[in-house]
C-alpha positions in Angstrom: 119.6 61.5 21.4 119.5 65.5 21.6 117.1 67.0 24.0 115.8 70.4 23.5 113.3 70.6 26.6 114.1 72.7 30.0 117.3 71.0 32.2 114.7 68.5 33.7 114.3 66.9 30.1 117.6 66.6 29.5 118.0 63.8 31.9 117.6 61.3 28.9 120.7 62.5 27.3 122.7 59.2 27.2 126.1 60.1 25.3 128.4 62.7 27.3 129.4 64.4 24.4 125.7 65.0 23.3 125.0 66.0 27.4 127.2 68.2 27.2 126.2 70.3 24.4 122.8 69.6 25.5 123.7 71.9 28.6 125.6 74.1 26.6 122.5 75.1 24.6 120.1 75.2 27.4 122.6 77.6 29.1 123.3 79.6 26.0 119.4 79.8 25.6 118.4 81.2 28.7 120.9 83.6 28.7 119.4 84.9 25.9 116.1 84.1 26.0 115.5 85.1 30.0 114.7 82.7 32.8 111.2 82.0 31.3 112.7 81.3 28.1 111.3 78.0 27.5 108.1 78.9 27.8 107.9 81.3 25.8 109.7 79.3 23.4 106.5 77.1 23.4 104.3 79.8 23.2 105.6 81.2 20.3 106.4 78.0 18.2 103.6 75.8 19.0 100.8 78.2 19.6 98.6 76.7 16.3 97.6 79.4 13.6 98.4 81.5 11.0 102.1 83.4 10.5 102.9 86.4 9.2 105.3 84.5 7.3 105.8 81.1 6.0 108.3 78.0 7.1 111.4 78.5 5.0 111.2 81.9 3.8 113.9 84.3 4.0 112.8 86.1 7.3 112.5 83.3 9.4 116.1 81.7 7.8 118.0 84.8 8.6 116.5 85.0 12.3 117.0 81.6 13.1 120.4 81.4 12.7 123.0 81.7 14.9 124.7 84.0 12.6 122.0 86.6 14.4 124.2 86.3 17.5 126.6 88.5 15.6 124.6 90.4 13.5 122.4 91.7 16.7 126.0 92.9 17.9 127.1 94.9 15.1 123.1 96.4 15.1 123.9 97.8 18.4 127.0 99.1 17.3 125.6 100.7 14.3 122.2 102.2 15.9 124.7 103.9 18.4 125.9 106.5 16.1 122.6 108.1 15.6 122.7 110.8 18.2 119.0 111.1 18.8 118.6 107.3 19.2 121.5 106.8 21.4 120.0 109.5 23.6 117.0 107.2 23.9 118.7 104.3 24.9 121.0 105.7 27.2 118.2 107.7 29.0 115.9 104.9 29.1 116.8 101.8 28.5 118.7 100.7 31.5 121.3 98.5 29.0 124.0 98.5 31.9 122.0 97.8 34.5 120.3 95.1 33.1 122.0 94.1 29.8 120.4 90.4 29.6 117.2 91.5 30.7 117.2 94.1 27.7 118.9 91.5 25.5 115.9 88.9 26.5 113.3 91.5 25.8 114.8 92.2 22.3 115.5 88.5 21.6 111.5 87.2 22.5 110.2 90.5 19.9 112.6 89.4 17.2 111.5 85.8 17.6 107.6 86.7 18.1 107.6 88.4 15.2 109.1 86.5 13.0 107.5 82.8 14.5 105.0 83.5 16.3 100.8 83.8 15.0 99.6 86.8 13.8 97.7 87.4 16.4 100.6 87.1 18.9 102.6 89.3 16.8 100.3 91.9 16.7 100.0 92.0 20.0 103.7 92.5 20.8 104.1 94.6 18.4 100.9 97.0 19.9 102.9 96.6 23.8 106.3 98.0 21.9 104.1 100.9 20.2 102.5 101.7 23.7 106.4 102.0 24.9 107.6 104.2 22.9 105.0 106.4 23.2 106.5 107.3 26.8 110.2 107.1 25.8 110.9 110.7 25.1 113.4 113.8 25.8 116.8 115.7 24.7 119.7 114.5 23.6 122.9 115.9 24.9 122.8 118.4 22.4 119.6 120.0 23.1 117.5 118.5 20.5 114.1 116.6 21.3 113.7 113.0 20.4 110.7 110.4 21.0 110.6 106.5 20.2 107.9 106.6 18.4 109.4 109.0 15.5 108.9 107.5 12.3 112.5 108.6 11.1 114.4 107.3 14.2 112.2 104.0 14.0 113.3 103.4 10.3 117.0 104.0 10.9 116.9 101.3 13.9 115.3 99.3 11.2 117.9 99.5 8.8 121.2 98.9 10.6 118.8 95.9 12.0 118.1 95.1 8.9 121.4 95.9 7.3 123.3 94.2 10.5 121.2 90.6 10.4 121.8 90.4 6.7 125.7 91.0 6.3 126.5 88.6 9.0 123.5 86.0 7.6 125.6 86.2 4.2 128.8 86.1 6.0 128.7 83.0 8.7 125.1 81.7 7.8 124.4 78.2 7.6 122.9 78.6 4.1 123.1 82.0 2.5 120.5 83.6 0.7 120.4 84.2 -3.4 120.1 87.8 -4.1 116.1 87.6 -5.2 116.0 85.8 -1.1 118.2 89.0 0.2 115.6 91.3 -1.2 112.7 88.9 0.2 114.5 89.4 3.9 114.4 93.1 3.3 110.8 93.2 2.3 109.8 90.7 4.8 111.7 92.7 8.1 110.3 95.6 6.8 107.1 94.5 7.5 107.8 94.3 11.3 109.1 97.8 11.0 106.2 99.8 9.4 103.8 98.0 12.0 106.0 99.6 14.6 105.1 103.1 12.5 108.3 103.7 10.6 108.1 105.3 7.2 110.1 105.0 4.4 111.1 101.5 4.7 113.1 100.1 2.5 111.8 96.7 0.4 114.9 95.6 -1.7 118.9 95.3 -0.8 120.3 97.7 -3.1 117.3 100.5 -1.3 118.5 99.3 2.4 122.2 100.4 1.5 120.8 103.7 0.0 118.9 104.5 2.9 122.2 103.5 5.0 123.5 106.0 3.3 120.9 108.7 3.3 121.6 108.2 7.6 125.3 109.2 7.6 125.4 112.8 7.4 123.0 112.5 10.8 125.4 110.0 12.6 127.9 110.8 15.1 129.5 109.1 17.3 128.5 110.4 20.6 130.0 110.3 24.4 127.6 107.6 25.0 127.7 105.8 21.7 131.4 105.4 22.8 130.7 104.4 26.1 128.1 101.3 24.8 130.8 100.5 22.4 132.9 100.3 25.4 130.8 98.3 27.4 130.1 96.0 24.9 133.2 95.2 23.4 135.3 95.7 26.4 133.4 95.4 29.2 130.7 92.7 29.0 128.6 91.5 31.8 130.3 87.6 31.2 132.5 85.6 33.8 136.1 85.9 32.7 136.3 82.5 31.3 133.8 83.4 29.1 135.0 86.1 27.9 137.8 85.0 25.5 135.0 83.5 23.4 133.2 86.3 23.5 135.8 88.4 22.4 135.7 86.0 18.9 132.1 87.4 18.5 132.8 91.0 18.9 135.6 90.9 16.4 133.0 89.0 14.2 130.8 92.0 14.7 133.3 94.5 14.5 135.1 93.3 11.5 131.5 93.5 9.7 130.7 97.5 10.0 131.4 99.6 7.6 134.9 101.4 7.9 133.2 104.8 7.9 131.2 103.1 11.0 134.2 101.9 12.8 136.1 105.1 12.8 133.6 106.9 13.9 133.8 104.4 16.8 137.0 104.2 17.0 137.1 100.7 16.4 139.8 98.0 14.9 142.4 96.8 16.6 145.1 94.7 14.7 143.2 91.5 15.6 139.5 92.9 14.2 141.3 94.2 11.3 143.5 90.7 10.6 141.2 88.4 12.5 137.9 89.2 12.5 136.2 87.3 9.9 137.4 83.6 10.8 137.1 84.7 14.7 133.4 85.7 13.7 133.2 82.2 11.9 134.8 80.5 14.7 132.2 81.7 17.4 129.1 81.3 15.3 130.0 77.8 14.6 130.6 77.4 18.8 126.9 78.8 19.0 125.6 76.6 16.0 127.3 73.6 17.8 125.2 74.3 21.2 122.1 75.3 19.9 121.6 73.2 16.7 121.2 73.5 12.9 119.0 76.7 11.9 116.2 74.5 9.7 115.9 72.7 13.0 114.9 75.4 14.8 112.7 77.3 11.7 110.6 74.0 11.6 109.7 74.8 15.4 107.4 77.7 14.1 105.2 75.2 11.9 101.7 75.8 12.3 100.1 73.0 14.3 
């Protein structure tokens, strides 16, 4: 028997082998998800009432993947070359000095949006709005930026978008068919014209014209090179930790576009050589600790 419950119900756990990935998932979890992730866990999955979007569609496969795990990485990656956004992050997002508390916020709006009611999504998604109403300033270059620009909004919505997608099709448990890859893309856009972007794309083949219609903006900044850095390089992990770890970010790496990782001067020999099965060889590790993806969909069920 698999428990899923905080560390105090996991004491049933009877076979070692199923303890110890029992503890692996919970530790895996919270990392992610933030000291109160469990609760929140319950909040958002067993709250009773209606979604924004159903058990089983495309959305809420994608996102409940561990593919994500990869995918979120190489969305980082990608936003970074958009001067004006990076700016924003660097200024006020605090990613170094607290990396897990940004990932945890990020991780509990991807997952409120996509399982939680309505009503609760709404709500997030109104507390991110009020935030970005204050993030504002100059990039290195002189130029002003604020959160809340539709444009800036939209192009963090595509290399989300874009990100999630290619590493779903990639190392997911159970790819999507075309007509389901433009169902993701119409779904997340949803999220991202409640946030106020514009321009949003609704289908795959508009998400990699959009992608496109970004480049002659992106750069890859003294900061963008630095996050790269950090998290590639540098990650906030214990050093026995990290050789896993490193499987993931060539995952991620191996995944952007080549344009995307010269820019960031990215590709060693093993990304170039190793990437993919690395990638495949971490998400599997994740998969392994956390549990199947339709597992964790079902979770979001109204009640």
């Amino acid at each position: 028997m698999r428990c899923v419950g905080d560390t105090g119900r996991m004491a049933t756990v009877r076979n070692p082998l199923e303890r110890l990935r029992a503890r692996v998932g919970d530790a895996l979890f919270l990392k992610v998800a933030g000291p109160d992730g469990h609760a929140a866990r319950d909040r958002i999955h067993l709250t009773p009432g209606p979604r924004w979007f159903a058990p089983g569609s495309p959305v809420r496969r994608v996102h409940a993947d561990t593919a994500t795990f990869v995918g979120g990485l190489r969305a980082l990656l990608l936003q970074s070359l958009h001067p004006l956004a990076m700016a924003g992050v660097a200024g006020h997002s605090g990613f170094r000095g607290d990396p897990w508390g940004r990932l945890a916020r990020t991780s509990t709006f991807l997952a409120t949006t996509t399982f939680a009611t309505a009503d609760d999504a709404q709500a997030m998604i109104d507390r991110v709005r009020a935030v970005h109403e204050r993030v504002r300033g100059r990039a290195r270059d002189g130029r002003p930026y604020r959160a809340s620009d539709p444009h800036l909004l939209a192009w963090v919505h595509v290399a989300e978008a874009d990100s999630f997608l290619a590493a779903h099709q990639r190392y997911g448990e159970r790819r999507l068919t075309p007509a389901e890859a433009d169902e993701y893309v119409a779904q997340s856009g949803r999220v991202a014209r409640a946030l106020g972007a514009e321009e949003v794309p609704e289908t795959v083949a508009a998400l990699g014209a959009a992608l496109e219609r970004y480049r002659p903006e992106l750069a890859a900044t003294p900061e963008a090179l630095d996050t790269a850095r950090f998290l590639l390089r540098e990650p906030p992990l214990p050093w026995p930790v990290r050789p896993p770890y490193r499987l993931l970010a060539a995952g991620a790496v191996s995944l952007l576009p080549p344009w995307a990782r010269a820019e960031l001067r990215l590709g060693t020999w093993f990304d170039r050589s190793c990437g993919g099965p690395a990638g495949a060889v971490a998400v599997r590790a994740i998969r392994w600790g956390l549990g199947p993806a339709e597992s964790r969909d079902r979770l979001g069920e109204p009640v």
